[in-house]
C-alpha positions in Angstrom: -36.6 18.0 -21.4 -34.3 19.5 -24.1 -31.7 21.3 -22.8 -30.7 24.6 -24.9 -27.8 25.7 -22.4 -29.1 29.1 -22.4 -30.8 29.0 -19.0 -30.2 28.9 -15.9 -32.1 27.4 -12.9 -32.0 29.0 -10.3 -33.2 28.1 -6.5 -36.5 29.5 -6.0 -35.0 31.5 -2.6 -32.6 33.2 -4.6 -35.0 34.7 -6.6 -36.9 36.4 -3.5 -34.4 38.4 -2.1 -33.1 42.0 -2.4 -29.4 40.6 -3.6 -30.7 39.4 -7.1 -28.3 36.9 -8.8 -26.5 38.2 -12.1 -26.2 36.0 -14.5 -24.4 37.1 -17.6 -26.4 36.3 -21.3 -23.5 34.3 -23.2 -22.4 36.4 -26.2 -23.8 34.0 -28.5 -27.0 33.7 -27.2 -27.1 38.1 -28.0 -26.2 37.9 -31.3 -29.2 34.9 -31.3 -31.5 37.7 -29.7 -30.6 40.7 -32.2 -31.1 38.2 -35.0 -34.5 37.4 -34.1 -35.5 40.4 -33.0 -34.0 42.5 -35.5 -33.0 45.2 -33.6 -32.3 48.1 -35.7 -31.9 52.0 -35.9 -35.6 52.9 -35.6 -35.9 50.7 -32.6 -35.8 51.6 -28.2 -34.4 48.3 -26.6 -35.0 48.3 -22.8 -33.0 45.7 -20.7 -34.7 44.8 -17.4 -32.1 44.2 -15.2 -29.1 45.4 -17.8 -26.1 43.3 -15.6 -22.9 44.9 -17.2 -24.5 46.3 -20.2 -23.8 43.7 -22.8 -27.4 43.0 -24.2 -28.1 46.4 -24.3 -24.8 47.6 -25.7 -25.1 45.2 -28.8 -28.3 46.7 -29.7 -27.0 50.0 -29.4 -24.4 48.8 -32.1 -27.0 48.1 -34.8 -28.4 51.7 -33.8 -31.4 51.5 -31.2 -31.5 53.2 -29.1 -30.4 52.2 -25.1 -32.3 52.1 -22.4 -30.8 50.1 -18.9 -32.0 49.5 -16.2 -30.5 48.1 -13.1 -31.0 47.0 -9.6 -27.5 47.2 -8.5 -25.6 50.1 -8.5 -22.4 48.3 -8.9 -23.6 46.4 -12.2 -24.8 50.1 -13.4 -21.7 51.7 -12.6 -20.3 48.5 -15.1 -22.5 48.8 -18.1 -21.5 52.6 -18.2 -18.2 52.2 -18.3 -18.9 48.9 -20.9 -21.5 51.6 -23.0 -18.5 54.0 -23.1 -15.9 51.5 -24.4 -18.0 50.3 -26.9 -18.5 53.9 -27.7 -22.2 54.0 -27.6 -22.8 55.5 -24.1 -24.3 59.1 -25.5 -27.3 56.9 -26.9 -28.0 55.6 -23.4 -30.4 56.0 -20.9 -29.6 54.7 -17.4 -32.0 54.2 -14.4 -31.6 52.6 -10.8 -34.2 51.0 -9.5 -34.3 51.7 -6.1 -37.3 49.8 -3.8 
């Protein structure tokens, strides 16, 4: 099995409970997903399960517009500050997703 290094495996009992593990996408492996998808101005980009924002923020940069979504408040609470940093956050939406 080729191993790419841009995935994790992950337990199969970690993956079934309410505290999902966060694993942060390597900055190299965004730029990678921009590129293919070419993520651009006339485009919405919605991040499942945002973390701290970084995905999403990079494809606000090339001008799509935001859309994160989040599990944890703590990881939300992140990627807004992050989105207003990167001085993107006005072209954000941001959801919980509360169970």
């Amino acid at each position: 099995m080729h191993d790419s290094g841009w995935f994790v495996l992950l337990p199969i009992h970690l993956l079934t409970t309410y505290d999902v593990p966060w694993v942060p996408t390597r900055y190299e492996l965004i730029t990678h997903i921009m590129r293919i998808a070419r993520i651009g101005p006339n485009d919405v980009f919605y991040d499942l399960g945002c973390g701290d924002g970084r995905v999403v923020i990079e494809a606000a940069k090339r001008g799509a517009k935001a859309v994160c979504i989040e599990i944890r408040e703590d990881l939300l609470r992140q990627a807004k500050e992050n989105a207003k940093k990167a001085c993107v956050y006005e072209i954000f939406q941001f959801f919980i997703f509360v169970s």
